[in-house]
C-alpha positions as CSV (number, residue, x, y, z in Angstrom):
1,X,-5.1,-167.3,-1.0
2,X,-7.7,-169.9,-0.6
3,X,-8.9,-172.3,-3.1
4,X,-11.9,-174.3,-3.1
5,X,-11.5,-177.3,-5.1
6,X,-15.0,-179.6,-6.0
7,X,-16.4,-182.8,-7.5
8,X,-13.0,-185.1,-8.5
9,X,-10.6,-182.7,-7.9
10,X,-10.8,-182.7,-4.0
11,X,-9.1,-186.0,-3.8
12,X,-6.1,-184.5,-6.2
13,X,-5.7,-181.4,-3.8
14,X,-6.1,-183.3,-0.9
15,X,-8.9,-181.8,0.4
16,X,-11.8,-179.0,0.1
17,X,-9.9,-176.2,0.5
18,X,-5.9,-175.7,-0.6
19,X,-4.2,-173.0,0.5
20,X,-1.7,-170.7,-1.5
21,X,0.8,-167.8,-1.7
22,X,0.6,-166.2,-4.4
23,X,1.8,-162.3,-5.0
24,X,-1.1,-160.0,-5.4
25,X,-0.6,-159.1,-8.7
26,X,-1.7,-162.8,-9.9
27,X,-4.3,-162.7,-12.4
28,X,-7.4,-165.8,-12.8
29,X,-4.6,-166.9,-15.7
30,X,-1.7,-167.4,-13.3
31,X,-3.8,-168.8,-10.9
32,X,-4.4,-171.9,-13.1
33,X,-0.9,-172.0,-14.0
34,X,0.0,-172.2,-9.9
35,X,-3.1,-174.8,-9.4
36,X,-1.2,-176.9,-12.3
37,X,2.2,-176.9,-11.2
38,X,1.4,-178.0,-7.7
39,X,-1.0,-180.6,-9.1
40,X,0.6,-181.8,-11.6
41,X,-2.1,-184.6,-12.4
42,X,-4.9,-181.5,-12.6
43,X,-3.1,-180.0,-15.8
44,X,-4.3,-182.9,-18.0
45,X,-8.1,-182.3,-16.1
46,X,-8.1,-178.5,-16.3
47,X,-6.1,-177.6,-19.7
48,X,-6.8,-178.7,-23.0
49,X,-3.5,-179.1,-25.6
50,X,-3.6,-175.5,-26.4
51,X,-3.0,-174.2,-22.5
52,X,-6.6,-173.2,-22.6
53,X,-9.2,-174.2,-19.9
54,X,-11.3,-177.2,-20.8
55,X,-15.0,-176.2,-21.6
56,X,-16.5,-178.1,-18.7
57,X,-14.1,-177.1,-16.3
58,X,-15.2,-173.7,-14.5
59,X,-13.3,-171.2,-12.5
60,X,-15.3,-168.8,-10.4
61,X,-13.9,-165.5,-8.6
62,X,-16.5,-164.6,-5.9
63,X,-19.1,-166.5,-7.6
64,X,-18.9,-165.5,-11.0
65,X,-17.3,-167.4,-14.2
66,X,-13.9,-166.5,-15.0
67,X,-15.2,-166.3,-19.0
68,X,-17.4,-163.5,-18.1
69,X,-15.0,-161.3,-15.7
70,X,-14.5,-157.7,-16.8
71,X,-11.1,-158.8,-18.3
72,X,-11.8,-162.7,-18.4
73,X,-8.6,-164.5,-18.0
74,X,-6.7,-161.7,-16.9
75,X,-8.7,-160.5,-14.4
76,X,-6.1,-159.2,-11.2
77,X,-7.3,-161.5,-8.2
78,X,-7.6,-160.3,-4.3
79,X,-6.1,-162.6,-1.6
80,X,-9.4,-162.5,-0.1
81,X,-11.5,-163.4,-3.1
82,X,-13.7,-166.6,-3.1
83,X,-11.9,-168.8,-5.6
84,X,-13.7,-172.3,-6.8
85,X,-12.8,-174.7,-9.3
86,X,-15.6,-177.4,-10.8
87,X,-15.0,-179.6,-13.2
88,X,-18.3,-180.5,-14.6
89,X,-19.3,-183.7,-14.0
90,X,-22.7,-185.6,-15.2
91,X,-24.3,-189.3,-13.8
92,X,-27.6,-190.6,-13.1
């Protein structure tokens, strides 16, 4: 499975794109998890102290925000589904 990573998290993944292998049955939750246990410095950026995802950080299956899958977080993902991560980031 692919995963595109933007804004300040491409220099923690090492690049755009990160690949992974993941068993199909991984849902948008477990997906986070993975993301966080291979980069460990992304935890702090992605999770808040609860194990929820931060409020500016956004996860997007094929386009559309993980909050407003049919089943959210625990929405099943397809190896071939278009996963991005943004953190939200502001300047001027």
């Amino acid at each position: 499975m692919r995963i595109n990573f933007h804004a300040t998290l491409r220099p923690i993944a090492g690049g755009r794109t990160v690949e992974f292998e993941l068993p199909e049955s991984v849902t948008v939750r477990d997906l986070i998890e993975e993301v966080c246990q291979r980069f460990v410095p992304m935890r702090e950026i992605l999770l808040d102290e609860n194990g929820g995802l931060r409020g500016h950080v956004h996860v997007f299956v094929n386009g559309r925000d993980a909050p407003y899958l049919d089943d959210a977080f625990e929405t099943a993902v397809a190896v071939d589904d278009t996963i991005d991560i943004f953190p939200a980031v502001a300047g001027g």
